[in-house]
N, C-alpha and C positions, 0 to 999 in steps of 0.2 A: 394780636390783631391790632393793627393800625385806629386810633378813637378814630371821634368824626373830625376833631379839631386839625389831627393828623393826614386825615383825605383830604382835607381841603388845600392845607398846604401842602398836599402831594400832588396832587391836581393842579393848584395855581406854579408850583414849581417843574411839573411838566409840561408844561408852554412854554417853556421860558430855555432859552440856548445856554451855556456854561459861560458864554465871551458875556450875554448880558448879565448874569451874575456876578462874574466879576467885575464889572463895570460898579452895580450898584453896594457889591462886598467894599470895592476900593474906595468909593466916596464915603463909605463909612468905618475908613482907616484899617481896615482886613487884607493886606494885602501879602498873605503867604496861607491861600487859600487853593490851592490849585495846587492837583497833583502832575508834578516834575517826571516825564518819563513815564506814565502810565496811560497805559492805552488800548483800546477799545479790541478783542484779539480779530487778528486777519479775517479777512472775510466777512464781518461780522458790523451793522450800524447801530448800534442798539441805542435806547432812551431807558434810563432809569432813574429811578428817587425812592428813595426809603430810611428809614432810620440805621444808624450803624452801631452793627453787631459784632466787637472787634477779636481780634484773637493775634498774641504777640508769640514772638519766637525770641531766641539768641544761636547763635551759632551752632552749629553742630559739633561735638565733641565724641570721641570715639572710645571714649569710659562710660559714657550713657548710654550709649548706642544698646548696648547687648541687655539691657534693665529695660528698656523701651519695647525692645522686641518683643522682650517678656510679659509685658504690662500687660493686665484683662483688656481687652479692645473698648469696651464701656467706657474706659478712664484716658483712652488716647483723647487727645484735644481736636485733632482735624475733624477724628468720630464725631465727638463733642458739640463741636461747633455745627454740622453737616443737621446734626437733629433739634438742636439747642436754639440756632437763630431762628428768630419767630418771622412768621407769616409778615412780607411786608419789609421785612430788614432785606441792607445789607450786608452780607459778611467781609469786613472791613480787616484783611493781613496783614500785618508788620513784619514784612521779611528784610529790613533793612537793608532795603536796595537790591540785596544780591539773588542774581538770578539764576545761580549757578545747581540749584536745586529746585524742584517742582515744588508750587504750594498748594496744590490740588490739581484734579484730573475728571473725566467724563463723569466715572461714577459717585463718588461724592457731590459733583456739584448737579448732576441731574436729579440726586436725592432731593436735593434742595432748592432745584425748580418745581420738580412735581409736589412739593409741600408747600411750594407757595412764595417764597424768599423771594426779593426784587432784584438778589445778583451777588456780585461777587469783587469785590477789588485785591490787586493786591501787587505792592512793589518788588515781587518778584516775582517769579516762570509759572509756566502753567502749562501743563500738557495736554495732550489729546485734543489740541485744539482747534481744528476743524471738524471732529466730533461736535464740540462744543457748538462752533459758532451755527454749526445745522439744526439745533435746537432752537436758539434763539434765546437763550437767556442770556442775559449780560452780563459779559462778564471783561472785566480791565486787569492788565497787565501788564508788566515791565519788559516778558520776551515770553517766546515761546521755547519750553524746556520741558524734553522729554526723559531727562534722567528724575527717579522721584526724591522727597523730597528731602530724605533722610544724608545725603551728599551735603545738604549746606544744611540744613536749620534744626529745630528740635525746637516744637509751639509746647508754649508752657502754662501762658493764661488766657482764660476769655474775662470780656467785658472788662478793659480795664484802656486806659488810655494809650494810646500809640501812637508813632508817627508813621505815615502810609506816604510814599510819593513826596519825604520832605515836610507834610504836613500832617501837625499833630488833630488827631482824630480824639473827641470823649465819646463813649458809649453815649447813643440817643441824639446825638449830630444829626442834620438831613445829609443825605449823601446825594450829590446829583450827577448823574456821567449822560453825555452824550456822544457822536461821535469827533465831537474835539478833544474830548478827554471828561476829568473829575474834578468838581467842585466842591467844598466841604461847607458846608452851611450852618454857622454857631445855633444849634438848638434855642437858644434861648432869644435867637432873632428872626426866628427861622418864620415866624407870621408876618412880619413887620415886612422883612425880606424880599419874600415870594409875593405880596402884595406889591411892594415898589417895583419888582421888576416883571412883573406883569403888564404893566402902565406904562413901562418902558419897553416894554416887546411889542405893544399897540401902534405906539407913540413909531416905530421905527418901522411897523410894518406899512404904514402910513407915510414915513419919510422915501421908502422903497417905491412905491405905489408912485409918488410924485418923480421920484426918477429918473424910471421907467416909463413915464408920461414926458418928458423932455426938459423935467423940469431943472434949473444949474444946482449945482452942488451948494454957490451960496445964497445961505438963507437957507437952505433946505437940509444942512448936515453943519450943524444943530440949526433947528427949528429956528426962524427969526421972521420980522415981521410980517408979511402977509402969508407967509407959509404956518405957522406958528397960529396967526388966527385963524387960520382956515381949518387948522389940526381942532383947534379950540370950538369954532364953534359946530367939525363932524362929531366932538366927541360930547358935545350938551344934547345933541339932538339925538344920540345913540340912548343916551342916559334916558332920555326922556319916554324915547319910543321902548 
């Protein structure tokens, strides 16, 4: 279960769009933050943030194959991961780009909406996925791919660091997807972060506001002088009230 310290930066990071976090990741030198090629599946506009719960693959090999088959279902990892990512995570895949194989499907991942999970990433295929997107849980992906996923991958570890979409994921990351895509939020910035770009989502909803009132581009996109004070003294008198 998510502490409280973690609602809040789940909260203040779900106001908040993927283009403004990257904004405020890049000014503070993060700029391979953004998953490359992953996307929201058809149909489907979702919002999510949650901590990430990752699960890595390597290639599929056709010597394991037939040992894999075999395995107690308990000790398969897709299982694994389906019951394992906690209330509030996301379950963050490394299929190394390739989409040539499914990395989940309706009933694993509706396991892990009705338990709670805030979703699903992953750089490679996903099937059943207008099943999916009729639920509503969110989930990101590279393509949609109905062959399963035994064709390309064979997942070997949870919770261990990966790259998703080009960008390296650690177990405990904020994960935040909307429908521009995934943004990966260093945990250990992730207050400081979702604070700054809060302030900056305000800050721009105000810049829009102006406008849409007739107001010109400059001075208004970024904020300068009489626009800028007039930002400054709605947002004292916000505070106040």
């Amino acid at each position: 279960m998510p502490t409280e310290a973690d609602t809040e930066i789940i909260d203040r990071l779900k106001r908040c769009g993927t283009a403004t976090l990257s904004t405020i990741l890049t000014k503070r030198g993060l700029n391979h933050v953004f998953m490359t090629g992953v996307t929201p599946l058809p149909g489907s506009k979702p919002r999510m943030v949650g901590r990430a719960f990752t699960m890595r693959s390597v290639a599929m090999r056709e010597d394991k194959l037939a040992d894999d088959k075999a395995m107690n279902p308990r000790l398969n990892m897709q299982r694994r991961a389906t019951e394992e990512c906690g209330v509030g995570e996301v379950l963050v895949i490394d299929c190394r780009g390739d989409a040539n194989g499914a990395s989940g499907g309706m009933m694993l991942f509706e396991r892990m909406r009705l338990r709670g999970c805030a979703g699903v990433v992953s750089d490679g295929g996903v099937r059943d996925a207008w099943e999916i997107a009729e639920t509503g849980f969110p989930v990101y992906a590279k393509a949609v791919c109905p062959p399963n996923s035994t064709l390309a991958h064979r997942f070997i570890e949870l919770n261990v660091p990966v790259s998703c979409g080009g960008v390296a994921v650690y177990p405990g990351d904020f994960i935040a997807g909307d429908p521009d895509g995934v943004m990966v939020v260093p945990q250990e910035i992730a207050d400081e972060v979702s604070r700054q770009a809060l302030d900056y989502e305000e800050q721009e909803e105000f810049i829009l506001r102006r406008i849409r009132d007739g107001a010109t581009i400059y001075g208004t996109y970024p904020l300068e002088g009489e626009g800028l004070a007039e930002y400054e003294a709605e947002l004292a008198a916000r505070r106040k009230g």
